[in-house]
N, C-alpha and C positions, 0 to 999 in steps of 0.2 A: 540748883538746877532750874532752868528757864520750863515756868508753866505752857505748855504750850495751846495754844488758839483753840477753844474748842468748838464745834460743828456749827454750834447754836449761833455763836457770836459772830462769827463769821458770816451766817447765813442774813444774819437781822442787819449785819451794817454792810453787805450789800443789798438788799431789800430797801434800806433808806437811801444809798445815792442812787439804785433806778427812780424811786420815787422823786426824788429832784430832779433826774432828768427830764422828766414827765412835765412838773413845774415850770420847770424853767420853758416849756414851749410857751407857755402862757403868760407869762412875768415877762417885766421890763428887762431891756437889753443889759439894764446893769444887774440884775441879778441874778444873767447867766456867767456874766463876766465874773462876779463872784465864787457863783459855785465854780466854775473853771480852776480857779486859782485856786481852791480849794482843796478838790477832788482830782484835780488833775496828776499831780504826784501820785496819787494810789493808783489810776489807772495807767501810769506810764509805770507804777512795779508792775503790776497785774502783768502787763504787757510785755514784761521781761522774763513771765515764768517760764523756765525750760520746758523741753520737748516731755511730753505726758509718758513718753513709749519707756523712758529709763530714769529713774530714781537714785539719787547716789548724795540723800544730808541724813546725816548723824546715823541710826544705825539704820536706816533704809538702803536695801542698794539690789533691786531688783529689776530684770527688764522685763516689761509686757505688753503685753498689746494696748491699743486706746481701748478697749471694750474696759480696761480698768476703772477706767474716768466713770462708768455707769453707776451708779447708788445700787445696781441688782445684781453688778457681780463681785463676786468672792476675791479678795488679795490674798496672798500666796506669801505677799513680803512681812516677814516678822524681823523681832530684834534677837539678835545673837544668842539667846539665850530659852526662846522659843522652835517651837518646831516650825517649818517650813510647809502649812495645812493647804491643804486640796480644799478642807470641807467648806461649805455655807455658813460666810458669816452674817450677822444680824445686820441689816442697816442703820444702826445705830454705831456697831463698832466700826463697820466700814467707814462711817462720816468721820470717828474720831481718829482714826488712823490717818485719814487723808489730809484732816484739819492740823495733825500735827505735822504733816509733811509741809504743806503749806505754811505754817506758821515758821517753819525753821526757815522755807526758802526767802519768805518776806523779813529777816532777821536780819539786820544788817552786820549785824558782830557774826554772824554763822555765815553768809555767803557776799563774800568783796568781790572784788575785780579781779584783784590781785590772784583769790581762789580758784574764783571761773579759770582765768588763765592757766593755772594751775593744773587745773582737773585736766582743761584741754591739750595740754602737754603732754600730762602724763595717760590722759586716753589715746595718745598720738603713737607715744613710745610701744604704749600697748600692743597697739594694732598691728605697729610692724614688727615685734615680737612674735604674734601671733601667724602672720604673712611668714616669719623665716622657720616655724615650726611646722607651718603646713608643708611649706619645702623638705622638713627632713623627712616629717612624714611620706612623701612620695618617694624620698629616696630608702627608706629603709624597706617600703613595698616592693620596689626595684631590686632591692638587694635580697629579699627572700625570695624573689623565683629562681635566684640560680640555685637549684638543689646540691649544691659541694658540701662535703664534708668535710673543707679546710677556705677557710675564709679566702678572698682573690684581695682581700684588700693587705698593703705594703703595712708593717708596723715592726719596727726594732724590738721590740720588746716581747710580744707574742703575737700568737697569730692562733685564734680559736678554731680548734677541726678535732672530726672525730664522731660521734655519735654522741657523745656524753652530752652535745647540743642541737636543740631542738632544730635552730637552722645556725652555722657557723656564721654564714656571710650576717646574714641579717641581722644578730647579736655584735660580731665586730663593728658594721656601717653605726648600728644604733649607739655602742661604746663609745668610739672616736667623736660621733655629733655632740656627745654629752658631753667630752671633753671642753669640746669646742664651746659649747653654748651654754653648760648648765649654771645657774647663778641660785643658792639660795641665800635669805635674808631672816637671820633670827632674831627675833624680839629681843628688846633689854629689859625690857619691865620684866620684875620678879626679884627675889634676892635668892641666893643658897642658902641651905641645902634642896630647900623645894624645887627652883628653878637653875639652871643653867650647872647642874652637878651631876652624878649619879653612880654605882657602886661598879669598881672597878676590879672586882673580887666577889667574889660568891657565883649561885646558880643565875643572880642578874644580871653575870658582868657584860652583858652584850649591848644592854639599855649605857649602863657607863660610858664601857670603852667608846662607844659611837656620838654620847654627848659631848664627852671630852674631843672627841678628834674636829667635831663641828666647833668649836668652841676655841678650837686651836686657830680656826680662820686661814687656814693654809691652802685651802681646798674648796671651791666652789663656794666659799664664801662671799657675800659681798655688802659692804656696808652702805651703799646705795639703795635703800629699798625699790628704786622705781624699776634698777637694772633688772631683779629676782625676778625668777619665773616660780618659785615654791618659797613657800615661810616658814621658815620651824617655831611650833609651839615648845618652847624648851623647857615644861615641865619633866621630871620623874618621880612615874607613879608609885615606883620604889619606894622611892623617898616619901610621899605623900604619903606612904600605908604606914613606915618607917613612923611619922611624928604624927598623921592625924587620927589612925584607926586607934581603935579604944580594945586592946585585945577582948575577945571573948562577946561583943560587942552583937557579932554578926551583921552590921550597918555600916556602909560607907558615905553617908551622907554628907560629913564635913568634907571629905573627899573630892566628893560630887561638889559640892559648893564653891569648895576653891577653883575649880577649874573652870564653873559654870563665871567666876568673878573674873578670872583670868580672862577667859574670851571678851567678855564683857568691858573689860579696862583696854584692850587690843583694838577691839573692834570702835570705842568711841575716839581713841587716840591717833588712831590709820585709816585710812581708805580701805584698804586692801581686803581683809577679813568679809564689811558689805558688798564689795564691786564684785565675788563670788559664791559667796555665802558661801566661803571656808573649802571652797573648791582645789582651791591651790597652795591649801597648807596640808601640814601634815605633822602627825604626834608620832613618838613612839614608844615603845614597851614590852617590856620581858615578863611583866609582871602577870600572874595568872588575871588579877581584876584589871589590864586592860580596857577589852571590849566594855565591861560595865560601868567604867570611869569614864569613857567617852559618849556614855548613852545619856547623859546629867546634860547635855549639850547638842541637839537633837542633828544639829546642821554637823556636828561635827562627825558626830555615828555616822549622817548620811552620806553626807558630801564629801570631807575629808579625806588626803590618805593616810588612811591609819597602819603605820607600821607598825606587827604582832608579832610576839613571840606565838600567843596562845591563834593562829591562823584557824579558827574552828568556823567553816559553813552554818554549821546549824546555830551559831550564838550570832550571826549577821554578817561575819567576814564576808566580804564580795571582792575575789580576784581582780575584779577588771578597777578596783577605787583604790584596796586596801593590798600591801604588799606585806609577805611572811616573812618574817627573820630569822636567823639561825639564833638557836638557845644556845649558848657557851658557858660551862661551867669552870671557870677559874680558880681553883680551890687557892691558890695563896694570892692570885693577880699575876703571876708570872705568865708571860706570854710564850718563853723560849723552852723547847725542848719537846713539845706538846707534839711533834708530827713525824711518824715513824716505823716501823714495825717491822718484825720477822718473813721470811720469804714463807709463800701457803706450804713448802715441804714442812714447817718448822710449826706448823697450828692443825695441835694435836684434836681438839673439839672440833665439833661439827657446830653448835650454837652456844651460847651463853647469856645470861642474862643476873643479874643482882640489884634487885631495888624494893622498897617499903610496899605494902599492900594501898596504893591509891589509886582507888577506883576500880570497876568493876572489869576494866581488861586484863590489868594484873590480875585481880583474886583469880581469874577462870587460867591465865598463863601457868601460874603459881600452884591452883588445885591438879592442873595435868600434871605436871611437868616437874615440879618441885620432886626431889631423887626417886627419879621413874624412870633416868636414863642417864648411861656414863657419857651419852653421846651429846646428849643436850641439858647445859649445865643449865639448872636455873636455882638461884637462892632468893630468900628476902633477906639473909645477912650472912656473908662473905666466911668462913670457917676464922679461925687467929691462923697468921701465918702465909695466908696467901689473899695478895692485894689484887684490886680491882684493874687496875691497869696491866698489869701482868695476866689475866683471864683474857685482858679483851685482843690482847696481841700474840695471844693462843689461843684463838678462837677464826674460826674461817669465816661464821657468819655471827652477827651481834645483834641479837633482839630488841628494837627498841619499842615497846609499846607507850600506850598513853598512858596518864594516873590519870590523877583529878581533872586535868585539862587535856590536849591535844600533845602538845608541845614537848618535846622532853631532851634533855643535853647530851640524850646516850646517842643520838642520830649522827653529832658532829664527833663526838666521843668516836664514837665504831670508823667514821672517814679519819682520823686523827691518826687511829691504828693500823688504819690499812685493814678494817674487819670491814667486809661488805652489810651493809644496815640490812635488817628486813625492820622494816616498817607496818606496827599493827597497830592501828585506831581509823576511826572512824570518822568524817567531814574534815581532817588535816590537808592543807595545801602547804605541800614541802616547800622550803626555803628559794627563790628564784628557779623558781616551776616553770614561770613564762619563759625564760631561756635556756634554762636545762632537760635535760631528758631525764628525769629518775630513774625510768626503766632500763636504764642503760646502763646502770651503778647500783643498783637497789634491788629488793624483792620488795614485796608488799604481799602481805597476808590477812588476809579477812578474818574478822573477831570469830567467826563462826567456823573457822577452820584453823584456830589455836588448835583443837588434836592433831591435826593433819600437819602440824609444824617441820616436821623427820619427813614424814613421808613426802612433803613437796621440797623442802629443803635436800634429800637424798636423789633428786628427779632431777637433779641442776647437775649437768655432766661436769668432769673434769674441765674439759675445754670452755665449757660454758662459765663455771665458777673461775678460770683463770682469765677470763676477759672480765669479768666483772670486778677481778681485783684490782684488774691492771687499769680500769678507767675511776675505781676509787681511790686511787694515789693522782690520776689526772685534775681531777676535779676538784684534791685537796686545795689547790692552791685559792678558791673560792670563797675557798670558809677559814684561813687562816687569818688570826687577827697580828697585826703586824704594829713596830710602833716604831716611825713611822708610818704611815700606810702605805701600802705599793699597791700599782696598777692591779686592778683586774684581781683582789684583797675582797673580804668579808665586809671593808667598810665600803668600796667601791662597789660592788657588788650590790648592796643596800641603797647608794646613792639611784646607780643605774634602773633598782625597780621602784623608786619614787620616780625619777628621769622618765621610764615610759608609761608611769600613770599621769602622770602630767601631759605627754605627750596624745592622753586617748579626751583630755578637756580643752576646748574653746570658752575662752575668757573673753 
């Protein structure tokens, strides 16, 4: 790697050509023609340096104001693998950070002709990306004032209405643009099973199935980086826990590291990564460590959209960056047969529930409730002889609380069956929230009124519990993993809430 120019050296050798300018007023005519011929290349680079206001060699790529240029203010622009700091830094570090800027732009092997051009094309492309996104943006604004509850816009295939969505028009207008425009671009650096893999069976299989279908290149792929409007990091942290945690360990620090190297190899190889600082990419994961795997990489916690299984407020998730995914548990990988169930005459329970003691909303579900009522079944392990899937499509409503994390696979389980979810935990952002209506299909019950689970579950009239079963057979088609994928699918559905966090950033 190129030593880069430091503060000092720079400082001292231009210090000696003012000082020969000075000279040469007073020296004979030939020994200005001299220095001319001399120093006049360096000041015809000097004189080539770009505009101060935006930054964009090696891992710099930040815009700012000229107040940058000062020695007394503080830069904001780090490498990929630091945090993006507000605070005060020393004038000592501010010279060195600048002096390596410098020293890369004056490097002839790091900025050609050929490159400027380059940049200037594809800052061009940019723009008017950015120009036909603010266009959708006004038209999906346009399209959620009409308050309908069945979308006005033409589509063979469906047409979104009903209440189960927050606004129909405005979620179809925003669907179709994404058809129309969405381009993502995934990195090839990595090998399997770390990169470009992940488990297409088990409580992970939602991280999988949605690598593999990106990966399939069918669908909003595109192997043009310049075209993309989002980048997938195609780690899985699955996999990463899978070969690099050390069981019993309690440290994910190798973990943390590969990721931190990952960005690191991206970001010096591409533009893209600095010209947002990780704005317009985006990770995902089912995995409980997630959010902590993403935190090794400060720009990416911040900036990022990080798609979660584990969607928890109070661990950093931020709705308007980060989008929720549905947990799906694939017990053999088969995807066929999974969506179904008995008409509510034929679900004899009123609630039910079966799962391990994790964490502290089970223990309090489980101390109430565990056989304290034939009305509300709840186990930590199922009796011999009656299976899980058989409870939950004899059951009118399906308990899904948190364990260890937020996230849990009884939510799509209970829509799979036709059981209407209640939902109990605590800073969870349900799966495509931004366009869906929960309330419209769901109960939600607060940790603190686990007693009271009968008593407000027995409050839901008949009419009322038949409209809520009849919009969670709606809705299934959302969350269903399909292979192929189809329109308006659990993987579409994922693409679409990266689609409109992308659509709330200017690049």
């Amino acid at each position: 790697m190129r030593s880069p120019c430091s503060p000092s050296t720079l400082s001292s050798s231009l210090l000696g050509s003012y000082s020969l300018v000075v000279s040469s007023f007073v020296s004979p005519l030939i020994v200005v023609s001299v220095f001319l011929l001399t120093v006049g290349p360096q000041l015809s680079s000097w004189s080539s340096f770009p505009s101060p206001v935006t930054w964009r060699f090696g891992y710099f790529s930040c815009s700012h104001s000229r107040a940058f240029l000062s020695e007394e203010t503080p830069s904001n622009c780090t490498f990929a693998n630091d945090s993006c700091r507000n605070d005060i830094e020393t004038k000592e570090t501010f010279q060195q950070r600048q002096g390596q800027v410098i020293s890369r732009v004056n490097d002839p092997k790091d900025v050609t002709l050929g490159a400027k051009r380059r940049d200037m094309k594809r800052d061009g492309k940019l723009e008017k990306r950015e120009v036909s996104l603010a266009r959708v943006r006004s038209s999906i604004r346009k399209a959620a004032q009409i308050r309908n509850f069945t979308s006005v816009h033409e589509d063979p295939d469906y047409v979104p209405q009903g209440p189960i969505y927050r606004n129909p028009n405005a979620f179809h207008r925003s669907y179709l643009e994404m058809e129309r425009l969405f381009k993502i671009y995934i990195y090839e650096e990595g090998e399997p099973p770390l990169f470009h893999d992940g488990p297409c069976k088990s409580i992970y299989s939602s991280e999988g199935r949605l690598i593999h279908e990106l990966e399939k290149g069918k669908l909003y792929r595109t192997k043009n980086p310049d075209e993309a409007l989002v980048y997938f990091l195609p780690f899985s942290v699955v996999n990463l826990v899978e070969h690099l945690y050390a069981p019993g360990s309690h440290e994910i620090n190798a973990i943390g590291r590969m990721v931190v190297d990952y960005v690191n190899v991206i970001s010096s190889k591409h533009p893209f990564w600095n010209r947002s600082l990780g704005a317009d990419h985006f990770m995902l994961s089912c995995h409980d460590w997630g959010p902590r795997t993403s935190s090794y990489v400060p720009d990416l916690f911040r900036n990022s959209i990080r798609v979660l299984c584990n969607a928890n407020t109070s661990e950093g998730f931020n709705p308007r960056k980060d989008a929720s995914f549905p947990e799906i548990h694939l017990r053999t990988g088969d995807i066929t047969g999974l969506v179904g169930g008995p008409s509510p005459s034929k679900r004899p329970f009123l609630a039910f529930f079966a799962g391990r003691l994790h964490g502290h909303i089970r223990h309090l579900l489980l101390e109430r409730w565990k056989d304290k009522d034939q009305d509300v079944q709840v186990y930590n392990q199922l009796p011999n002889g009656i299976s899980y899937d058989y409870m939950l499509k004899r059951s009118r409503f399906c308990l899904c609380p948190s364990g260890y994390e937020v996230a849990s696979p009884r939510v799509v389980e209970a829509i799979y069956s036709e059981c209407v979810p209640v939902l109990i935990s605590e800073g969870y952002v349900p799966p495509f929230s931004d366009v869906l209506n929960w309330k419209a299909f769901s109960v939600h019950v607060e940790v603190k009124d686990i007693p009271r689970i009968k008593e407000i579950l027995m409050d839901i009239s008949q009419r009322q519990y038949l409209r809520l079963q009849r919009r969670v057979k709606q809705v299934q088609r959302h969350f269903v993993v399909n292979g192929p994928s189809k329109r308006f699918d659990m993987f579409h559905m994922t693409m679409h809430s990266i689609w409109l966090r992308r659509l709330n950033v200017h690049i």
